[in-house]
KESEKOL-375268 format. One record per residue (C-alpha): z, x, y. Coordinates in steps of 0.02 Angstrom, whole numbers, padded with zeros to 5 digits, always signed. Each point is the difference from the previous one (the first is absolute). Last residue first. Layout:
BEGIN
ZXY...
REM end
This chain:
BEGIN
+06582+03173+07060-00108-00077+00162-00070+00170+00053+00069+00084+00169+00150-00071+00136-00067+00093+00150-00181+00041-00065-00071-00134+00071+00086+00019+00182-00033+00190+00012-00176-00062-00057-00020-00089+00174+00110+00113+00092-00137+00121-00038-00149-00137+00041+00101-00012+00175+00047+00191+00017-00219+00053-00054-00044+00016+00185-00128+00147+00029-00039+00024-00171+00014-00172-00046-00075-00044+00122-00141+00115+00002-00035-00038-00200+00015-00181+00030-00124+00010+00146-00147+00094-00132+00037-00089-00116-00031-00171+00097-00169+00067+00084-00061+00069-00163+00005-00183-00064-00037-00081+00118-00148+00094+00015-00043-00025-00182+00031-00189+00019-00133-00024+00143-00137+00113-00091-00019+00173+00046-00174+00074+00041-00052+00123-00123+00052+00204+00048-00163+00067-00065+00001+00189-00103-00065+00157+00050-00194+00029-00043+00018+00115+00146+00167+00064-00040+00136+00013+00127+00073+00143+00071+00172+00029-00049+00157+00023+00114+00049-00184+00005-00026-00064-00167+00031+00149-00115+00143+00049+00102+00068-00167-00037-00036+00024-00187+00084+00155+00003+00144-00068+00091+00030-00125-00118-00020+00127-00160+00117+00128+00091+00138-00123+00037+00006-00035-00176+00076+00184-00046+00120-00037+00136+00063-00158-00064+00022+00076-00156+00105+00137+00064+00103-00138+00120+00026-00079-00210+00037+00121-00077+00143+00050+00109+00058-00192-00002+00012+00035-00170+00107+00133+00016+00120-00090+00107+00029-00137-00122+00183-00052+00052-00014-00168+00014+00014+00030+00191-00135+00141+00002-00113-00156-00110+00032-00125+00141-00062+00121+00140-00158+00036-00107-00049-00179-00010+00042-00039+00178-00082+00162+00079-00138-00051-00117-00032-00176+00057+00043+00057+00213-00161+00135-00019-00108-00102-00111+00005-00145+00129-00075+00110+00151+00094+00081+00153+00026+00151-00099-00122+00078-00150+00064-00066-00165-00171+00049-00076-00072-00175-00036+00043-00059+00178-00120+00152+00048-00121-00064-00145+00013-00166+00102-00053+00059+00174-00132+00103-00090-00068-00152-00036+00017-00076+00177-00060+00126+00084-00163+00022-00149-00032-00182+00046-00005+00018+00189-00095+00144+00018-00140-00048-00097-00149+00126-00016+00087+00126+00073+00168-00015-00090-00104-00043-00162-00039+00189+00000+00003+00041-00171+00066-00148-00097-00172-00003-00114+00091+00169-00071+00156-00099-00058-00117-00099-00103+00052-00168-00019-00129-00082+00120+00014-00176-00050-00166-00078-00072-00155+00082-00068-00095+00012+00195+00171+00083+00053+00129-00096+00077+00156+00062+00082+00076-00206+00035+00101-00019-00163+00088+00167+00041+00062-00079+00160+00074-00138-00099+00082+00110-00131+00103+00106+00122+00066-00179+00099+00053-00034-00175+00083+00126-00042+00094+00006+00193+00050-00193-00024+00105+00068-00195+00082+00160+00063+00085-00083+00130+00056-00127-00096+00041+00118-00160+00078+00093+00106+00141-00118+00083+00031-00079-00163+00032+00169-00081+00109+00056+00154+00093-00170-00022+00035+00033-00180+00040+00174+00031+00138-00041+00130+00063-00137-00122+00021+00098-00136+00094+00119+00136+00129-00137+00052+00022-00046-00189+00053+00160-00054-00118+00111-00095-00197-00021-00047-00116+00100+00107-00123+00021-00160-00119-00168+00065+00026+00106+00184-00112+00146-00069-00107-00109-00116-00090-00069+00164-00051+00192+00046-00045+00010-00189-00127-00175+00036-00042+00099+00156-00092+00139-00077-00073-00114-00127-00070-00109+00148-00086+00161+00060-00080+00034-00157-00086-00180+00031-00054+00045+00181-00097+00163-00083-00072-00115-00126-00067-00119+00156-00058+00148+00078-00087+00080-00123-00007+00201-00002+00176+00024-00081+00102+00142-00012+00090-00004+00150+00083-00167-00092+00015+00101-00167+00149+00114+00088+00094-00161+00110-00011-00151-00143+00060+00156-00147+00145+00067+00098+00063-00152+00056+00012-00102-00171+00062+00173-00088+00142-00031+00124+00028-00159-00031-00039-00001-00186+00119+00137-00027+00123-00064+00101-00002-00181-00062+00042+00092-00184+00145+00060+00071+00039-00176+00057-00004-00096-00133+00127+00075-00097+00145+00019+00115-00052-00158+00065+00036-00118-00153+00115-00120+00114-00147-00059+00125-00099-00044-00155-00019-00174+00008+00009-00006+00199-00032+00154+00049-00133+00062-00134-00078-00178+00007+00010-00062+00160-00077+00164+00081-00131+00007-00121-00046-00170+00013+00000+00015+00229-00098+00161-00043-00141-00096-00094-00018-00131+00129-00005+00102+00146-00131+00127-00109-00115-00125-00044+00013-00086+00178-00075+00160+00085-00129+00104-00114-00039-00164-00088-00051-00108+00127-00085+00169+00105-00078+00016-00181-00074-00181+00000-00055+00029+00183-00099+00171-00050-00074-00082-00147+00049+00087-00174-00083+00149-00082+00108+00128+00121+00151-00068+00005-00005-00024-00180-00050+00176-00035+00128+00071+00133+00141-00103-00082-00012+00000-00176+00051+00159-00039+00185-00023+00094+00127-00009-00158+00033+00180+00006+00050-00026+00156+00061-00158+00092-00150-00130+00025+00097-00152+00027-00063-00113-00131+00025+00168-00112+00163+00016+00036+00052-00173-00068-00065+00015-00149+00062+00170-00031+00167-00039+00071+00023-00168-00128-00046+00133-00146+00121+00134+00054+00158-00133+00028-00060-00060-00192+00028+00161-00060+00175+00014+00075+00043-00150-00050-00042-00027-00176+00073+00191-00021+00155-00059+00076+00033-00129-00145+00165+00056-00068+00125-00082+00088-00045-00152+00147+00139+00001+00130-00074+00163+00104-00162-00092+00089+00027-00205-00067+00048-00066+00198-00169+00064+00051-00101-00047-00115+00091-00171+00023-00056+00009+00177-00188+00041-00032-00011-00149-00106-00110+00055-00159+00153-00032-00138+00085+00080-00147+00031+00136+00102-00072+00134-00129-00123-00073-00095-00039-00095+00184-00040+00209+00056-00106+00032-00175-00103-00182+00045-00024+00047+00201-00060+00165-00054-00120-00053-00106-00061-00106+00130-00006+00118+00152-00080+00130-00132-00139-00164-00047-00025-00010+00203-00038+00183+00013-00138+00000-00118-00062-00153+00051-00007+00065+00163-00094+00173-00070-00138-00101-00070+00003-00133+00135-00017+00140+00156-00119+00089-00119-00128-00150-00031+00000-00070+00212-00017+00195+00054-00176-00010-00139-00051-00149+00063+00010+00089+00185-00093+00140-00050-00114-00112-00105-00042-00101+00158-00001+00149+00138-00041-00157+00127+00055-00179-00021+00163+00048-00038+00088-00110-00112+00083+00078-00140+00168+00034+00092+00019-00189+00005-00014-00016-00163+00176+00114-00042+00052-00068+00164+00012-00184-00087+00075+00079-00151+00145+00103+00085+00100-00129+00115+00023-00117-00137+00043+00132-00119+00133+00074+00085+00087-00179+00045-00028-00055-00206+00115+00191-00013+00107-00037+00136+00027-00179-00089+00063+00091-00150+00114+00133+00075+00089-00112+00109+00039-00012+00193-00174-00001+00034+00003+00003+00195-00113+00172+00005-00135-00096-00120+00011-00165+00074-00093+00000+00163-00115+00172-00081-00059-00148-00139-00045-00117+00148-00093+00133+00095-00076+00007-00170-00038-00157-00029-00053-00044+00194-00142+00149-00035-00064-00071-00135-00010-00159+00093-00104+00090+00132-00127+00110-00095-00043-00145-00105-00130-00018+00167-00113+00128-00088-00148-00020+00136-00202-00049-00048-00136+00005+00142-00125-00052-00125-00089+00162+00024+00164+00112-00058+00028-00121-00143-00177+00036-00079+00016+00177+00025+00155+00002-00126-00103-00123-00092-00126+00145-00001+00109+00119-00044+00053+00151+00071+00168-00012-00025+00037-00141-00137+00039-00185+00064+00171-00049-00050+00068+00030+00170-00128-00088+00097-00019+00036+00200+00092+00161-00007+00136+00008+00133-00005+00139+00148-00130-00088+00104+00084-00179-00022+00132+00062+00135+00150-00126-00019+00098+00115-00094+00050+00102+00189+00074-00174+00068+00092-00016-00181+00067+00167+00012+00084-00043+00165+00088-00156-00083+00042+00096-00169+00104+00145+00104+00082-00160+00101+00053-00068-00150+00051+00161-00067+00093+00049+00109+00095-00180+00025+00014+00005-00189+00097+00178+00017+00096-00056+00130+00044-00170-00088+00050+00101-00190+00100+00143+00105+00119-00157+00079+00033-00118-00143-00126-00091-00097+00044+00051-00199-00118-00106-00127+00035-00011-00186+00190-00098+00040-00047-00176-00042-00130+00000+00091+00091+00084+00163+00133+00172-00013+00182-00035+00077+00074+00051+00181-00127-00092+00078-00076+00056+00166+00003-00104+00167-00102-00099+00094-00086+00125+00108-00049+00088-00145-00097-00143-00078-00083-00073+00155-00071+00173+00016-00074+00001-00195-00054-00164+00058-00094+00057+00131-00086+00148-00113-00047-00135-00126-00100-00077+00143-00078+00132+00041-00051+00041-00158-00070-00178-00065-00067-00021+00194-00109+00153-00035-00055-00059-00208-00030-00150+00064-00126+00065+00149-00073+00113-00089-00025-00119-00175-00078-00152+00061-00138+00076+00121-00036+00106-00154-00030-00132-00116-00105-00101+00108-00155+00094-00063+00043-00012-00175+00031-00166-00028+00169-00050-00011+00076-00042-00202+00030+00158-00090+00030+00135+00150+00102-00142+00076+00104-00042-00131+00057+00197-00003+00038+00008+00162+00092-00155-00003+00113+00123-00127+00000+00130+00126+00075-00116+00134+00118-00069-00114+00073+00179-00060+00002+00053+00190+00099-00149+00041+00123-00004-00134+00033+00207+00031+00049-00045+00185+00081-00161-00044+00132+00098-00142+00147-00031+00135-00050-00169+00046-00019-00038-00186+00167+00063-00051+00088-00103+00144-00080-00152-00054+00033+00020-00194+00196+00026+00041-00002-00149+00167-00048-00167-00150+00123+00053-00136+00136+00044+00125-00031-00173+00098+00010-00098-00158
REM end
């Protein structure tokens, strides 16, 4: 009686995090279609807050009580120490986005109206706001919850798509640069769908070969199964192109500057930061855990797309004019950095060096995206945003302040010392020299070099420019974009300052690895 009573109570305390998100996005949903639209708002910021935050406690509550040594719901979920860091990220990553979402001025007041129109017009006058924003984005934050704890092919696959269609409409709601952003909104779901139909193909040649979509029994079936290599090796390809692409890694990487682009700055400082913690936690699981003993074949190919990763986020990054495109090649640049410690696969004590690194980086890396996006969402022209790298020119007259800060954060971008970047990519790289991947590392302090120019250029461009008459208007932050800068902008001195506790922190997650 007891037993049959403690089992389901143990598995929901350790799925609460995910449970709470999913219920707070699906009251979401009842109150876009039953609350009158101008209390719909006041209902949805402050759930959709205490729904993160309080998913973020009991993702605490979880670690502290211990981790199981066997997968939840019925073995489809994996909570063990990488799966609560990376939700605690993320969480907190989702939480800081929020306070930047709740800025009506970047959101279109009705989505289905047509640019230009004059029902488009219509909604502007009536004072409209797309409050669906905020259960979409508790789906996907719910779908990025599951997606790196997916402990089989199928339900990572459901997790994947979860997490993709609600961002897929949220990039497509910018209230300025309409068909720009509609446009970002169409390619990010042409070339996902793309992607997601490789994952699944994949999936279906790799269970040909298993017999099953556990990750384990993958696992356990590499070398006993005669004959049907070419099912595996194929389908290995397909699963890596899917998952790739979600986290930018060259050649898979088109998407990224158009979408970040087209969509709202706070939608792409959600995706530019929790996309890629979720998508690197499933690649991780996958090609260690499932395919852990098939890395003699894996990992060449890893190489390529590492370094080819690096090369191409660092060279087309000076290229750019746009600064939100320009940020995007930068993510590619460190999506390959990231790839560096996903190769540093050996002994168990340096797997779990390169987990930890990972963790470690993708933390820092996540608060000092965001922080970047926020400050871009305040360099207003009379259009919107100031993209423009030109419209920069001498914002370090105009506003001190906000250009310190955001060059603050391209430094931390750049690996420069006594910021975040600097202590994430001495991990990375320190992991990859110990699983004996030396010339990547190479690659990768070139790389870093090559980007070093585009930051600095556009801090040059900043400080040592004079600014333009018709220059553009720094708009007065709202409560939860200050916060918002103001957190980044501490996590990314701490943790540059500071970073032992949140290193001992991932030390600790990575000590035992994935659930097998």
């Amino acid at each position: 009686m007891n037993g049959t009573i403690q089992a389901p109570t143990i598995e929901y305390a350790l799925l609460s995090p995910m449970l709470i998100v999913f219920g707070a996005a699906i009251i979401g949903v009842l109150v876009e279609a039953f609350a009158p639209r101008y209390l719909r708002k006041s209902i949805h910021v402050p759930l959709t807050l205490l729904a993160l935050l309080g998913a973020f406690v009991t993702t605490i509550l979880t670690a502290a009580n211990g981790l199981p040594d066997k997968a939840a719901a019925m073995g489809a979920v994996a909570v063990d120490g990488p799966s609560l860091f990376i939700w605690g990220i993320i969480l907190i990553l989702a939480f800081v986005s929020a306070l930047l979402i709740n800025d009506d001025e970047q959101f279109v007041a009705q989505a289905a109206a047509v640019p230009g129109s004059p029902d488009e017009e219509e909604a502007v006058r009536s004072g409209f706001a797309q409050t669906e924003v905020y259960p979409l984005l508790l789906f996907a934050v719910g779908g990025m919850l599951l997606f790196p704890a997916s402990n089989d092919l199928l339900v990572m696959f459901v997790a994947l798509e979860v997490m993709s269609l609600p961002l897929y409409l949220l990039c497509g709601l910018a209230r300025r640069r309409r068909l720009l952003s509609q446009e970002a909104s169409v390619k990010y779901f042409l070339l996902g769908a793309f992607s997601s139909a490789f994952f699944l193909y994949g999936m279906a040649l790799v269970y040909g070969y298993a017999g099953s979509i556990d990750l384990k029994a993958i696992a356990d079936s590499l070398g006993t199964v005669a004959g049907q290599d070419t099912l595996l090796l194929i389908g290995t390809a397909m699963l890596g192109v899917g998952l790739l692409f979600k986290i930018g890694a060259a050649p898979f990487q088109a998407w990224k500057p158009d979408v970040y682009q087209g969509a709202p700055t706070a939608v792409t400082a959600l995706m530019a930061s929790t996309v890629l913690v979720a998508a690197f936690g499933a690649v991780l699981r996958v090609f260690w855990v499932a395919l852990g003993g098939l890395e003699w074949n894996w990992q060449p190919v890893m190489w390529g797309v590492a370094i080819l990763t690096m090369i191409v986020g660092a060279i087309l990054a000076i290229t750019q004019t746009d600064i939100k495109r320009m940020l995007a090649y930068s993510s590619v640049a460190h999506a390959g950095f990231l790839l560096t410690g996903v190769i540093a696969i050996g002994t168990f004590e340096q797997n779990a060096q390169a987990l930890s690194a990972i963790l470690f980086y993708l933390a820092a890396y996540g608060f000092t995206t965001v922080g970047a996006f926020a400050v871009v969402t305040m360099v207003r022209d009379a259009g919107g945003e100031a993209g423009h790298l030109s419209r920069w020119a001498g914002l370090g007259k105009r506003s001190p302040v906000l250009a310190g800060i955001f060059a603050f954060f391209l430094l931390a971008f750049a690996g420069i010392p006594l910021t975040s970047g600097f202590f994430g990519k001495y991990a990375v790289f320190a992991a990859a020299v110990a699983g004996n991947a030396l010339p990547l590392v190479v690659v990768g302090v070139v790389s870093s070099a090559i980007a070093a120019f585009f930051y600095v250029r556009v801090i040059v461009l900043m400080f040592f420019s004079e600014p333009a008459a018709d220059g553009p208007t720094i708009a007065a932050p709202t409560v939860g974009t200050s916060a918002v800068v103001a957190l980044a902008a501490a996590a990314t001195v701490v943790l540059g300052v500071f970073p032992q506790p949140v290193l001992d922190l991932a030390d600790q997650a990575a000590s035992a690895l994935f659930i097998r």
